[in-house]
N, C-alpha and C positions, 0 to 999 in steps of 0.2 A: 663984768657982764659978758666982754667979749670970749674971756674964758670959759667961763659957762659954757659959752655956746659952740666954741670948737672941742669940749670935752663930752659934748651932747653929740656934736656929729662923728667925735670919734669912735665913742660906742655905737652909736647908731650904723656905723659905718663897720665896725668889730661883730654887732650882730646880725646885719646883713650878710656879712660876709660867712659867719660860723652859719647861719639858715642855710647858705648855698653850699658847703662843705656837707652837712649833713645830710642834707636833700640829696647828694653826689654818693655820700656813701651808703644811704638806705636804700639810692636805686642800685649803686654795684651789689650790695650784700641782697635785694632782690633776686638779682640775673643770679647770684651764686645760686642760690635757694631753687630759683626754678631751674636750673641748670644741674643742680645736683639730684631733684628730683624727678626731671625726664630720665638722665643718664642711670638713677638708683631703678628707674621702674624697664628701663631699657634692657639691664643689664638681669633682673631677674625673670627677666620676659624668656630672655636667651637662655640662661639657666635653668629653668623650667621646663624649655622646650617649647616655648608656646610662641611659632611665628603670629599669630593675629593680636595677641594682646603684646608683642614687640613693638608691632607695626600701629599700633591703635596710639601711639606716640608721635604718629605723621602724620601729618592733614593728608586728606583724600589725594588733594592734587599733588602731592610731594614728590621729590623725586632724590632718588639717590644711586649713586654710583660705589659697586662691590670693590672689594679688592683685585679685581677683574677685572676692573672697568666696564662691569654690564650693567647700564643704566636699567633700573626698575622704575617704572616711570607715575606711579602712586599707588597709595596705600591701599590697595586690593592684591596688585604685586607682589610690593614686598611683604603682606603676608604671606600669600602661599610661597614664596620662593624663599622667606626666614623660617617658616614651615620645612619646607622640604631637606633646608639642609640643619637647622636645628633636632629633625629628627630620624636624618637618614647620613650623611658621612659625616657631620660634627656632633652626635649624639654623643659622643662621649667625653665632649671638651667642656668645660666651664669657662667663660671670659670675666676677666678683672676688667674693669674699665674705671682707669685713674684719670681724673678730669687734672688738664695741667695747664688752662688759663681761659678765663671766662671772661670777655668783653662786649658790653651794650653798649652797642652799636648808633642806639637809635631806643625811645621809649617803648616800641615794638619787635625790636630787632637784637637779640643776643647770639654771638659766634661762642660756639665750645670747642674747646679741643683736648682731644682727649686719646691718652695711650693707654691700647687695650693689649693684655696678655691672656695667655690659656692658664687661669686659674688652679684647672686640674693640674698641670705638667704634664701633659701626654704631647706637649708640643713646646717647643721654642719660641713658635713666630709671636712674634710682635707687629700691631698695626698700630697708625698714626690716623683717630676719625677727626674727621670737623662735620658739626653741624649747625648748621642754621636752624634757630628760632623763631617763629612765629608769632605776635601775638597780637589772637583777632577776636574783638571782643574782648572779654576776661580770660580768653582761652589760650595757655603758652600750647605750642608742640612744635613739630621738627616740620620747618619748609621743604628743606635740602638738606642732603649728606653726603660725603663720601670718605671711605675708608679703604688707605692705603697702606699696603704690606712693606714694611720698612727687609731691605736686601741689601748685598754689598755690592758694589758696581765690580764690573769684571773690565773696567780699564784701566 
């Protein structure tokens, strides 16, 4: 009888434990999922040319810092201003944006990071973005961002 019942807790104990494994990895493979598809919608927003439908991937209040460091302070911003140069001196570049590690943070909160190249080759640079996730209501999109121009230090 006693056996019985330490071999009932130990399963009982193996499937609690596997529910919370799985719960673990359906919420990462979530954050992948909406992480790949802000970044997939991001990325042809910019390709396109279309600063308002880039930026329509930020909450209003959002804010994000260029490779500049000129803070655009929300999504009315950084459309015209991914406007402006989507189709006036980066009109002829294409951006690759390779997602290269995605962590929820929080039920509402996923960090991405991601290394973005010029697609066409009409350039070298490479940047390094991160962005904050949002998610309000049922609605994922970008809190915060900023993306930075990877260079070689000259010391």
């Amino acid at each position: 009888m006693r056996t019985d019942r330490m071999r009932f807790a130990l399963v009982a104990s193996a499937v609690a434990c596997l529910g919370v494994v799985s719960v673990v990895l359906s919420g990462q493979d979530q954050a992948t999922d909406v992480a790949n598809r802000i970044v997939g919608n991001m990325t042809k927003a910019w390709n396109s040319h279309d600063g308002t439908a880039y930026a329509a991937e930020f909450w209003p209040d959002a804010e994000f810092v260029n490779v500049f460091g000129a803070i655009m302070k929300d999504q009315q911003y950084i459309a015209t201003r991914t406007d402006e140069v989507v189709k006036g001196a980066l009109r002829n570049r294409q951006v690759k944006m390779t997602i290269r590690r995605v962590r929820e943070l929080a039920p509402t909160v996923i960090v991405v990071d991601s290394e973005d190249t010029d697609g066409s080759g009409a350039s070298q640079v490479t940047t390094r973005m991160k962005l904050i996730l949002q998610k309000r209501g049922d609605i994922w999109r970008v809190a915060a961002g900023q993306n930075t121009r990877l260079s070689t230090p000259t010391f």
